[in-house]
C-alpha positions, 0 to 999 in steps of 0.5 A: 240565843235569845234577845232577853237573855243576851240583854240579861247577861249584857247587864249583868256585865255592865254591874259587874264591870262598874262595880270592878271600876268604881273602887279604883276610880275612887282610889285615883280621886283619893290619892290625887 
């Protein structure tokens, strides 16, 4: 393992995760 690669597919996890989260948040908002 390299280190770029690892912080290549930590940030990939981060856009994925805050893309899966934002819609749900924004729902919570909405609805509150």
């Amino acid at each position: 393992f390299q280190k770029r690669n690892i912080w290549r597919y930590v940030t990939i996890a981060l856009i994925i995760s805050f893309i899966a989260f934002y819609p749900m948040a924004s729902q919570r908002q909405s609805n509150q």
